[in-house]
C-alpha atoms as one frame of an Amber mdcrd trajectory, in Angstrom:
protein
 155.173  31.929  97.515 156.524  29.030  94.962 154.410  30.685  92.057 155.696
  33.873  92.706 159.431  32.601  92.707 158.725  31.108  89.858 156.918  33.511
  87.861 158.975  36.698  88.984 162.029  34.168  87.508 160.247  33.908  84.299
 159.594  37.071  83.553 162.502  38.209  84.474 163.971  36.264  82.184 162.240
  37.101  79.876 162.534  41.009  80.086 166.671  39.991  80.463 166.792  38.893
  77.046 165.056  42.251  75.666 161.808  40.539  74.399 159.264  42.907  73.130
 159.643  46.671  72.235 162.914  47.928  73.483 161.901  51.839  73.095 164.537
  52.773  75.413 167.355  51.280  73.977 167.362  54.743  71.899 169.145  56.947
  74.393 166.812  59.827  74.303 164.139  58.105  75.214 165.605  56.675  77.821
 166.876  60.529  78.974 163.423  61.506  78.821 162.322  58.599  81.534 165.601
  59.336  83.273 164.611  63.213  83.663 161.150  62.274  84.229 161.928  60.093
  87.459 164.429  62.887  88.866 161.721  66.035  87.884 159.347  65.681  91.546
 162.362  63.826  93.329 161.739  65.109  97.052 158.493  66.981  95.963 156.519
  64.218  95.119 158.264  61.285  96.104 161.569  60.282  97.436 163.771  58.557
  95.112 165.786  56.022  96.362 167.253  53.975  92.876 166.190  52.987  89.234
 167.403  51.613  86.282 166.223  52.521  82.638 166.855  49.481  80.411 166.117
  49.076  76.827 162.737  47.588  77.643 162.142  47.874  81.059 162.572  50.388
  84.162 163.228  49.475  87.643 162.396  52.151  90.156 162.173  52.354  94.211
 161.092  55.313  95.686 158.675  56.306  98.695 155.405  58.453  97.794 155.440
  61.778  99.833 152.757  63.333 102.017 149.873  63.727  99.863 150.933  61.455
  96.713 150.498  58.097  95.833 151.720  55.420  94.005 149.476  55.162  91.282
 149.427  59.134  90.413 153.182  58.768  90.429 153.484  56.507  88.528 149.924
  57.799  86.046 151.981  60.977  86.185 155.666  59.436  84.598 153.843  57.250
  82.254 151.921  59.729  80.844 154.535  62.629  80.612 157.312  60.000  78.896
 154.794  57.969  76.658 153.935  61.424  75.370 156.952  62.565  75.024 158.616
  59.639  73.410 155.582  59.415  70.985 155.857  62.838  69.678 159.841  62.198
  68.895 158.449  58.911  67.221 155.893  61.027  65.202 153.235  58.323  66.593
 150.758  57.823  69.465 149.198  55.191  72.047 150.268  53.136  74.337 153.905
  52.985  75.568 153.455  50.689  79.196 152.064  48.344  80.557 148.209  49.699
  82.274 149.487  47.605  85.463 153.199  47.815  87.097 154.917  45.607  89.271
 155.013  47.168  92.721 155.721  45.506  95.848 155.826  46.638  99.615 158.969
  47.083 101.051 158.770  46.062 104.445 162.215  46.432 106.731 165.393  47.700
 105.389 167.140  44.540 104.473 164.884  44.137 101.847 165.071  48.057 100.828
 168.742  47.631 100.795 168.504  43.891  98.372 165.840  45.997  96.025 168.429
  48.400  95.633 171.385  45.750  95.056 168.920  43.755  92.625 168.274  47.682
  90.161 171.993  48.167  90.381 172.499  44.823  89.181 169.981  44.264  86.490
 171.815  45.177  83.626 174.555  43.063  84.450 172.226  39.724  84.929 170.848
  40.933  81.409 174.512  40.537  80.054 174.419  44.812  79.170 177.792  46.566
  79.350 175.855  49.716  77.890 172.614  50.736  76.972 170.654  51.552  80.314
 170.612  54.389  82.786 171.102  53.343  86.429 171.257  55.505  89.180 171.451
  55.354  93.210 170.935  57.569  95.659 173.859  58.222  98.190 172.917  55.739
 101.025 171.066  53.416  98.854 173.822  50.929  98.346
């Protein structure tokens, strides 16, 4: 539990002060990830809150009967690395092969997951620049 404390801190941290490629800072990019979170919402998943920051999303949702996680998420990575490459004129990798997911396991921690992607752009110190939204009953 102490290594995870730790190393969640450190990298987020480290994502905070917009290390690496920040490919969504461009705001069509991060409209493209945006519309690609909300296309399936209540189809293939239920979306409960993200947050689109320059180089970084946060997302919590709940797969729906006959989805899962990982084709979700396969399915958004693919669509917005695609598109995003093709405005770039480019190709190849956009994300990370692995995400960070976690289990959420009562509602106090649904409702703290949700408080921690609202406030993520604030602990970063960004005013502007990322794409948050919250479902109705999230907050």
């Amino acid at each position: 539990m102490e290594y995870h404390r730790l190393f969640s801190a450190r990298l987020e941290n480290w994502l905070n002060k917009g290390t690496g490629s920040c490919v969504l800072r461009d705001p069509e990019n991060a409209r493209i990830v945006a519309g690609a979170l909300g296309h399936f919402n209540g189809e293939r998943y239920a979306l409960a809150a993200y947050v689109v920051m320059p180089n970084h999303v946060h997302v919590l949702f709940r797969p729906l009967a006959g989805h899962d996680i990982s084709g979700v998420m396969k399915s958004w990575k693919g669509f917005t690395a695609h598109e995003i490459n093709r405005r770039a004129g480019g190709s190849g990798k956009l994300w990370q092969t692995e995400s960070w997911d976690r289990l959420i396991r009562n509602e106090r921690h649904f409702y703290k997951t949700a408080e921690y992607i609202r406030l993520n752009p604030l602990m970063a110190g960004l005013r502007e620049g990322f794409l948050l939204w919250i479902r109705d009953g999230a907050q």
